[in-house]
MDAnalysis code that builds the backbone (N, CA, C; Angstrom):
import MDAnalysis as mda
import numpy as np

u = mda.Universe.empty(252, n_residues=84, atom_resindex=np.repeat(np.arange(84), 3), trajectory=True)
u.add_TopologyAttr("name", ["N", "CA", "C"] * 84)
u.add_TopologyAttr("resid", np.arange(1, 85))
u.add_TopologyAttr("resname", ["UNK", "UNK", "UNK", "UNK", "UNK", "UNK", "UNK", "UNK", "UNK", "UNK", "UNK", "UNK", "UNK", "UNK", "UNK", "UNK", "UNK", "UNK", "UNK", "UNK", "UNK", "UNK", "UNK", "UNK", "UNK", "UNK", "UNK", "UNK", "UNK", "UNK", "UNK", "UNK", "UNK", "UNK", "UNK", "UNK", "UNK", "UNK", "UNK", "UNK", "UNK", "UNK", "UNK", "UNK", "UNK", "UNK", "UNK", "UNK", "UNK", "UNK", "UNK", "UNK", "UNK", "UNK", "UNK", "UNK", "UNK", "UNK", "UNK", "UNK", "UNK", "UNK", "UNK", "UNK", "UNK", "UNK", "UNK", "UNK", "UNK", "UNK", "UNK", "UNK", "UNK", "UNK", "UNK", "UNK", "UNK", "UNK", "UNK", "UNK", "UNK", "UNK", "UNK", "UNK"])
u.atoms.positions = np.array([
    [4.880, 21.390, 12.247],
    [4.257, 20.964, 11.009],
    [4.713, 21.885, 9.887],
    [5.051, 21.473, 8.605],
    [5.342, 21.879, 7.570],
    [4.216, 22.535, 6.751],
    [4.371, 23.850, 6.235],
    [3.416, 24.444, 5.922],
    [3.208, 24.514, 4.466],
    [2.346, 24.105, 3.914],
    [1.939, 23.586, 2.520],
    [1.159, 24.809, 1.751],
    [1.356, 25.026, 0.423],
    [0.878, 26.220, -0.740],
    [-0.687, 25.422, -0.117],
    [-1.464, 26.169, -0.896],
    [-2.767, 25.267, -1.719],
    [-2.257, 24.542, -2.425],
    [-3.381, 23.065, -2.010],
    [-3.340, 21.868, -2.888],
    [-4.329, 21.939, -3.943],
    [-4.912, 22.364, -5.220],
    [-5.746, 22.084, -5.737],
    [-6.620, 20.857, -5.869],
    [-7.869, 20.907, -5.880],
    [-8.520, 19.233, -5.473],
    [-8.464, 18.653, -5.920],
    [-8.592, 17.464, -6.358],
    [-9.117, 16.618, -7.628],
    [-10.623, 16.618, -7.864],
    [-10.807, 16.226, -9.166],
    [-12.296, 16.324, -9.405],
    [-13.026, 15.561, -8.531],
    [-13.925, 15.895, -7.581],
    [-14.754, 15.354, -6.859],
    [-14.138, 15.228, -5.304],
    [-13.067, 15.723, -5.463],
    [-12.642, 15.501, -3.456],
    [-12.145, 17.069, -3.284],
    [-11.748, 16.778, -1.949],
    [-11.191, 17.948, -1.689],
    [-9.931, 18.152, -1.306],
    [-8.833, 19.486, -1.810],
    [-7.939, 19.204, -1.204],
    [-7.206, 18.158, -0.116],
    [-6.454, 17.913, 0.416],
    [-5.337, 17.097, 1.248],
    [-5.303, 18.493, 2.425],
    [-5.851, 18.231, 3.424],
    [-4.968, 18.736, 4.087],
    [-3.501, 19.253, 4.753],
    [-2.835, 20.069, 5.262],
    [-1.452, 19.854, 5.624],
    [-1.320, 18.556, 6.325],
    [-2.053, 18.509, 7.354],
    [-1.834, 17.356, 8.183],
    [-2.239, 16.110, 7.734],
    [-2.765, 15.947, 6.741],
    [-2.978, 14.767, 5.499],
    [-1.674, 14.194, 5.216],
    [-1.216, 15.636, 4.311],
    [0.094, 15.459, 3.288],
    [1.369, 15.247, 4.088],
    [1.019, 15.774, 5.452],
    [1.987, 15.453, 6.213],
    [2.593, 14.093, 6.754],
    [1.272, 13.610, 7.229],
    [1.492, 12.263, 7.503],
    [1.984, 11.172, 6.039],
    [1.295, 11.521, 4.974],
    [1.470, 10.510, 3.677],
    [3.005, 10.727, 3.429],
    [3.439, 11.859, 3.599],
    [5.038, 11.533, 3.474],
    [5.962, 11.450, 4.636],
    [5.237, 11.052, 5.719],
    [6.056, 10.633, 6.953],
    [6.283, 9.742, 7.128],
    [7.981, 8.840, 7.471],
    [8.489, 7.732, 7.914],
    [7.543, 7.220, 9.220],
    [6.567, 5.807, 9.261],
    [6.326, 5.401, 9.978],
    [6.700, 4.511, 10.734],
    [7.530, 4.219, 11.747],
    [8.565, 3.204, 12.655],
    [7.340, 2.303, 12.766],
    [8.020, 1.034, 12.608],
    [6.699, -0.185, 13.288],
    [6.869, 0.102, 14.394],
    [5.143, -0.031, 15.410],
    [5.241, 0.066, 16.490],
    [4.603, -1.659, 16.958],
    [5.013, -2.015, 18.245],
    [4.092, -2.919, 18.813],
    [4.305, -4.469, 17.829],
    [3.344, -4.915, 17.038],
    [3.168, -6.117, 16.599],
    [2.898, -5.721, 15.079],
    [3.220, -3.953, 14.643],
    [3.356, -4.177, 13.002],
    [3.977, -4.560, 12.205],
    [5.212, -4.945, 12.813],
    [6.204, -5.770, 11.755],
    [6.193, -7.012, 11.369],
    [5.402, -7.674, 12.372],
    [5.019, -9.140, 12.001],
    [3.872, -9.109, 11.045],
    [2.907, -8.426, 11.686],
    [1.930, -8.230, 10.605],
    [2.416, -7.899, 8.840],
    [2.930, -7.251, 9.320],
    [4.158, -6.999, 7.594],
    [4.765, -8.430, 7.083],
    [5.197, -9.101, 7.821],
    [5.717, -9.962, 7.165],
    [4.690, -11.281, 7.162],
    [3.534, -11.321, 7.809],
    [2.328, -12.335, 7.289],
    [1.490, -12.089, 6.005],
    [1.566, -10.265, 5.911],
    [0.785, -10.136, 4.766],
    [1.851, -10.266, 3.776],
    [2.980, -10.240, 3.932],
    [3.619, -10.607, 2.505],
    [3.789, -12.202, 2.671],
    [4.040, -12.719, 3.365],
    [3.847, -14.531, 3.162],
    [2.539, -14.862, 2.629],
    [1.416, -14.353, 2.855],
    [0.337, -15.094, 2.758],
    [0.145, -14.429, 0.784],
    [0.814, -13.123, 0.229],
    [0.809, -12.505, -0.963],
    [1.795, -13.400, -1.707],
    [2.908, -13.804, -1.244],
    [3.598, -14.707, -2.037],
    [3.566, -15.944, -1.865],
    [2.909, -16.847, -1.322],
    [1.713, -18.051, -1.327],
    [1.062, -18.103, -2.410],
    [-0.321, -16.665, -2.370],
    [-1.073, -16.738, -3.419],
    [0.157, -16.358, -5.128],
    [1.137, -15.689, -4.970],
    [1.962, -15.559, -6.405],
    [2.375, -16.621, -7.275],
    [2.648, -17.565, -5.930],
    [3.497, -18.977, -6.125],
    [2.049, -19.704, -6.981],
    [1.102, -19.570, -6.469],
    [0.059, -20.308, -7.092],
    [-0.104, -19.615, -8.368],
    [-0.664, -18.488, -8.529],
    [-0.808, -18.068, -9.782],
    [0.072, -18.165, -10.808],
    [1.468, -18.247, -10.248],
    [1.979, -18.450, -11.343],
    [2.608, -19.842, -11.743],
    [1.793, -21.001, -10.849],
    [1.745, -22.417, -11.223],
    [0.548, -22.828, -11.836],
    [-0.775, -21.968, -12.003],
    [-1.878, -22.043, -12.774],
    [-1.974, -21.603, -13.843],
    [-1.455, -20.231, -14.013],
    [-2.008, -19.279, -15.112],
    [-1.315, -19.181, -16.379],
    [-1.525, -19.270, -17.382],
    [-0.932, -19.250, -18.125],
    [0.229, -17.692, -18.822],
    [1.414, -17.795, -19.111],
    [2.256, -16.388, -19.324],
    [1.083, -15.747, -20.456],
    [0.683, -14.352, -19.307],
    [-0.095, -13.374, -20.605],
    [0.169, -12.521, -19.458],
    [-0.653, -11.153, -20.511],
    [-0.715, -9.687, -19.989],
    [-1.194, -9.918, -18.563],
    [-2.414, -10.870, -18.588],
    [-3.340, -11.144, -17.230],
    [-2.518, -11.361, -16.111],
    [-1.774, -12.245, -16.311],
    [-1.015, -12.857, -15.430],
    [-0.097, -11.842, -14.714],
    [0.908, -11.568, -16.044],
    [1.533, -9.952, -14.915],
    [0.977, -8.837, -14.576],
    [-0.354, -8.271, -14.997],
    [-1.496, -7.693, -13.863],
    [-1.282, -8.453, -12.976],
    [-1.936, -9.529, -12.952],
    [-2.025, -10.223, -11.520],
    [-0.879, -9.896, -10.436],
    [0.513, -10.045, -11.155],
    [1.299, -9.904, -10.076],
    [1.565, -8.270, -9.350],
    [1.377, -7.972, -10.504],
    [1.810, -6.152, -10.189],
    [0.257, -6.059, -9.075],
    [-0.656, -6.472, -9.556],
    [-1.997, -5.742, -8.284],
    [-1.309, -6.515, -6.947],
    [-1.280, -7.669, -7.306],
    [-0.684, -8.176, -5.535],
    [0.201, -7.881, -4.607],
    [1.142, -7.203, -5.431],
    [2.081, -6.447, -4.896],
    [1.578, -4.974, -4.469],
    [0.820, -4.449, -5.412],
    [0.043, -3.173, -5.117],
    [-0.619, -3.201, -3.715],
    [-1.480, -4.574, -3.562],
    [-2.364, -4.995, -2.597],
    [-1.509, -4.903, -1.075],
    [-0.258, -5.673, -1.431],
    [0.603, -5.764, 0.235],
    [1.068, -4.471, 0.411],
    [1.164, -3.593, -0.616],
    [1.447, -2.436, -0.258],
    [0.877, -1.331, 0.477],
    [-1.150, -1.648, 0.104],
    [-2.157, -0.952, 0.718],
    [-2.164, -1.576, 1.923],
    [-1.773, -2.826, 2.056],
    [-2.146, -3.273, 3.196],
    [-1.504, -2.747, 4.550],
    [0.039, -3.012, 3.636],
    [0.853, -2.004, 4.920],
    [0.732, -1.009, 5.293],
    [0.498, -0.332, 4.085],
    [0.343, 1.240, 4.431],
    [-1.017, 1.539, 5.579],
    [-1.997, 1.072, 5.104],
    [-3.490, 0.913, 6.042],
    [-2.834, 0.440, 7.836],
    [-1.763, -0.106, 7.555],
    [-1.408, -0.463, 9.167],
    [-0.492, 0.548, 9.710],
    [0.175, 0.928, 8.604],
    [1.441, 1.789, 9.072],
    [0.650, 3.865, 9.459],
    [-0.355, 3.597, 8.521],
    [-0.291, 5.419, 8.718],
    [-2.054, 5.200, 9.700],
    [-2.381, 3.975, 10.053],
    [-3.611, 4.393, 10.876],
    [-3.697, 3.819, 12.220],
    [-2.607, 3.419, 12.362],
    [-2.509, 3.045, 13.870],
    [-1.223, 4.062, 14.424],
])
């Protein structure tokens, strides 16, 4: 394990551990059945894109919309990739 200065906290949490910071910047290999899972949560994210952007009208809203959904498949993976 790579040995880390002090992290200063953020207001209201506490430091990151080494073994926190360690894992958040570690390459995670799909194991098992995460790669499919990867590629359902992005089918089922660009499903809902395809719609929004056959409903909504071009505004600021709209490209929020897309940037969070993309944000969203990103938590999603990550939630599969660094906790299993």
């Amino acid at each position: 394990m790579v040995d880390f200065p002090d992290v200063p906290p953020e207001r209201g949490r506490s430091a990151p551990t080494a073994l926190e910071l360690e894992a958040a910047f570690t390459y995670h290999p799909p194991k098992a059945d995460q790669a499919q899972r990867y590629v359902e949560i992005r089918r089922l994210a660009q499903e809902l894109a395809i719609r929004i952007f056959q409903v909504c009208p071009d505004s600021r809203e709209k490209s929020t919309a897309f940037a969070k959904l993309r944000e969203a498949v990103m938590w999603a993976n990550a939630s599969i990739a660094c906790n299993e």
